[in-house]
C-alpha positions, 0 to 999 in steps of 0.5 A: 500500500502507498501513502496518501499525499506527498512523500516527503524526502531528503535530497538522498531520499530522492536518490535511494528511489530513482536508484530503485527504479534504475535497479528494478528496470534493469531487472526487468529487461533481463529476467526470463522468470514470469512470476519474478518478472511480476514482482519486479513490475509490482516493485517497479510500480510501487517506486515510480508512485513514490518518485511521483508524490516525492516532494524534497524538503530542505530544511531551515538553517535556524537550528530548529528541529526540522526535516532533515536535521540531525538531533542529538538528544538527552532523555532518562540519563542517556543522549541519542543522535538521529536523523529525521528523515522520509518515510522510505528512508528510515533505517535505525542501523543509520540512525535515521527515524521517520519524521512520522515516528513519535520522537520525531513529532515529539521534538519538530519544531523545537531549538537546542535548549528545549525541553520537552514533555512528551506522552510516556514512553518517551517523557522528558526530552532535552533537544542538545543540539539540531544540525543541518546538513550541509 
């Protein structure tokens, strides 16, 4: 299933779907399978309607939490960093959440400094710093 409305990404985001859709076309031409060729069609899909809602969000540069940035946090005696990103390109290995993820709409719109009280699990959270890539 697709998101309804916009699909919101980074400029790297952006990059990681036309990949996708470059990787899948490639395999299109080649494979001989029919039911891996109705899978990769499928897939194919799926990537062209996300390239096609993709709206790049370039964050401010105010040191506001925002799409894009990178938030180092302290909350219940431990610090974390993290990257708010798109919906496709939320990896935890990489440090990077969702802009739809509870943290995340718990600290947007927030400066270094900040403390939030966000509904338990997460409870106090004190923004440290907010970067932007550059």
């Amino acid at each position: 299933m697709v998101d309804e409305g916009p699909n919101l990404v980074t400029p790297e985001g952006l990059a990681q779907i036309e990949a996708h859709i470059a990787r899948l076309e490639a395999g299109m031409k080649s494979e001989t399978n029919i039911l891996l060729r109705e899978t990769l069609a499928r897939d194919l899909r799926y990537w062209e309607i996300r390239k096609s809602s993709a709206q790049v969000v370039t964050p401010s540069a105010d040191g506001t939490v925002a799409f894009g940035s990178t938030v180092t946090i302290k909350r219940k005696d431990r610090t974390q960093t993290f990257r708010i990103v798109g919906v496709d390109e939320a990896d935890a290995s990489k440090g990077w959440i969702s802009y739809r993820s509870p943290m995340a709409q718990a600290i947007l719109g927030a400066r270094p400094g900040d403390t939030i009280e966000a509904d338990e699990p997460l409870g106090e959270i004190e923004v440290m710093n907010s970067k932007q890539p550059i």
